[in-house]
C-alpha positions in Angstrom: 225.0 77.6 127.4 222.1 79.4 129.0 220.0 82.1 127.1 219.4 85.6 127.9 217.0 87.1 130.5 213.9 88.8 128.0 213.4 91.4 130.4 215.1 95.0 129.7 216.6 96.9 132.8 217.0 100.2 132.8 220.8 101.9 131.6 223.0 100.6 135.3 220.1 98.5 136.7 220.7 94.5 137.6 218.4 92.5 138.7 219.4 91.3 142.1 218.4 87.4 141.4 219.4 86.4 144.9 216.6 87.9 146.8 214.3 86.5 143.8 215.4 82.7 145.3 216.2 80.9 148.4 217.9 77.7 148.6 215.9 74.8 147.6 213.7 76.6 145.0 213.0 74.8 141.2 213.4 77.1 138.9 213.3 76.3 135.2 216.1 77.7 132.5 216.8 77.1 129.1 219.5 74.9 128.2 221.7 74.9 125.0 223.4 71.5 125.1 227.7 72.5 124.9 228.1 70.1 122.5 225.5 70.8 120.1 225.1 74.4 120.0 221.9 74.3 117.9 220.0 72.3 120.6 218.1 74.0 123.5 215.3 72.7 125.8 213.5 73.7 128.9 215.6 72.1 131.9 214.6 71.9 135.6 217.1 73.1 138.1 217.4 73.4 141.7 218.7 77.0 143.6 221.4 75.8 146.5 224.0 77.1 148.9 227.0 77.7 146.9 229.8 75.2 148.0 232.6 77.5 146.4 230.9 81.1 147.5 229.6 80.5 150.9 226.7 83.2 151.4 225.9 83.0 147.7 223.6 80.9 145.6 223.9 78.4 142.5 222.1 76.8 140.2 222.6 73.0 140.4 221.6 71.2 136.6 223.3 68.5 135.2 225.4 67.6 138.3 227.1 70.8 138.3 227.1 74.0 140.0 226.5 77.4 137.8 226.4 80.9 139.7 223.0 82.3 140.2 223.2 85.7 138.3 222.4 87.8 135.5 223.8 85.4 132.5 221.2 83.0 132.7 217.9 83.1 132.5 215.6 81.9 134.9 212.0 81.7 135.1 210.0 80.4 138.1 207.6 78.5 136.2 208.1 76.1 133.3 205.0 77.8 131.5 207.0 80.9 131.4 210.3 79.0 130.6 208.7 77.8 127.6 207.3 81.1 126.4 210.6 82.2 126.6 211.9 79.3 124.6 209.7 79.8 122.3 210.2 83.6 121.8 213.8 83.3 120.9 213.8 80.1 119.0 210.7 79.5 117.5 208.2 76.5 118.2 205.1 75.7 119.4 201.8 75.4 117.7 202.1 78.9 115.7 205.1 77.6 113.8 204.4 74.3 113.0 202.6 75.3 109.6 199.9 77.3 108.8 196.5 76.2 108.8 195.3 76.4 104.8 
């Protein structure tokens, strides 16, 4: 549903996103929609207290609650969201024909 983190870790390393984020942060990820795999966008989502985990954060998008950790990507900015977008599936003005 969500697409990869771009950045590499080293062989055992994971990125600890909890410290990255407190609750209440927007944070931008990108989206594949579950029913139609070959659609993504740029969502907005908002970092809260998990109601399941307590101690732990989610991310809250679509009225529903998704762990905050590794598998999904999260970017603080929507600019960088839609680099990253962009990166793995293309877009933007660079691919919307060459200029003759």
């Amino acid at each position: 549903m969500f697409t990869v983190k771009t950045k590499f870790l080293r062989a055992g390393e994971r990125m600890n996103y909890e410290s990255n984020y407190k609750a209440g942060d927007i944070v931008y990820v990108v989206y594949r929609n579950p029913h139609t795999y070959d659609v993504a966008n740029v969502q907005e989502a908002a970092v809260v207290n998990s109601p399941d985990r307590p101690g732990e954060l989610d991310l809250f998008l679509y009225e529903t609650y998704f762990p905050l950790d590794d598998s999904i990507a999260v970017y603080a900015s929507e600019g960088e969201a839609e680099r990253a977008y962009n990166d793995a599936f293309g877009g933007g003005a660079e691919s919307e024909g060459e200029l003759w």
